[in-house]
C-alpha positions, 0 to 999 in steps of 0.5 A, spaced: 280 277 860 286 276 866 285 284 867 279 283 868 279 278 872 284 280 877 280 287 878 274 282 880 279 279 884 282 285 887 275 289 889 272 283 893 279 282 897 278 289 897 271 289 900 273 283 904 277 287 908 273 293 909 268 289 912 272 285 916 275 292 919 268 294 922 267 293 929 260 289 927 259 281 928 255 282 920 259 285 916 265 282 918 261 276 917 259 279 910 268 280 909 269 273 911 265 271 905 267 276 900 275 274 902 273 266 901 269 268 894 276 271 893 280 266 894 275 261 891 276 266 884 284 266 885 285 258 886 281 257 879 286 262 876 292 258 878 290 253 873 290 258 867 284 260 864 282 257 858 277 259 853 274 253 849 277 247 853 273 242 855 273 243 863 274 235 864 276 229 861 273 227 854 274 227 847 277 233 846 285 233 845 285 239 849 282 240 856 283 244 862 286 242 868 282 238 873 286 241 880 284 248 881 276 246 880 277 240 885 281 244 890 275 250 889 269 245 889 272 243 896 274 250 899 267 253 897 264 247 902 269 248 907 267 256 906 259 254 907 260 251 913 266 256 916 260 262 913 254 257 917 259 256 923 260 264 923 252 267 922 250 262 927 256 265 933 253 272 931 247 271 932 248 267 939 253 274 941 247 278 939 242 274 943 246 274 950 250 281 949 244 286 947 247 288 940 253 286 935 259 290 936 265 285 937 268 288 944 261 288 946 260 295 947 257 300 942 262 305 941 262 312 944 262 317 937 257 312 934 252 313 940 251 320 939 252 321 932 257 326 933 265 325 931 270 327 937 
């Protein structure tokens, strides 16, 4: 089960990155989010994954610790917010600049479909 967890975890950083590597304002956007997700899966690790432990406090003996989900629960609305904030700085670049590439200038190879 941690392999396989870890593989998510490893694919969305993986993507988040090739996202945020575009010189376009949405999938650096898209990358961002990715990366959040990634980092909400890998704090939840940190508290160990347990299989058939109560996730708070009841009257199991036994039970997950509280702190990772708490600090997830928290980073996935700061996440919203900071992924709101973003879409809403894209799309205001968009309206004043005519298209959504970063350094506001569409590149020379990608005009014209040819590679140099």
């Amino acid at each position: 089960m941690e392999l396989l967890y870890s593989i998510c975890v490893g694919v969305l950083v993986a993507c988040g990155i090739f996202l945020i590597l575009r010189a376009r304002s949405f999938p650096i956007v898209l990358g961002l989010t990715m990366l959040s997700y990634a980092v909400n899966l890998f704090l939840f690790a940190s508290g160990r994954l347990w299989i058939n432990k109560a996730a708070i406090l009841s009257n199991s003996t036994e039970y997950a610790d509280p702190l990772p989900q708490a600090l997830v629960l928290t980073a996935i609305v700061i996440g919203f917010a900071m992924t709101a904030f973003a879409v809403i700085l894209a799309i205001r670049a968009r309206a004043d600049l005519g298209n959504d590439y970063v350094n506001s200038q569409e590149q020379p190879a990608l005009k014209t479909g040819k590679r140099n």
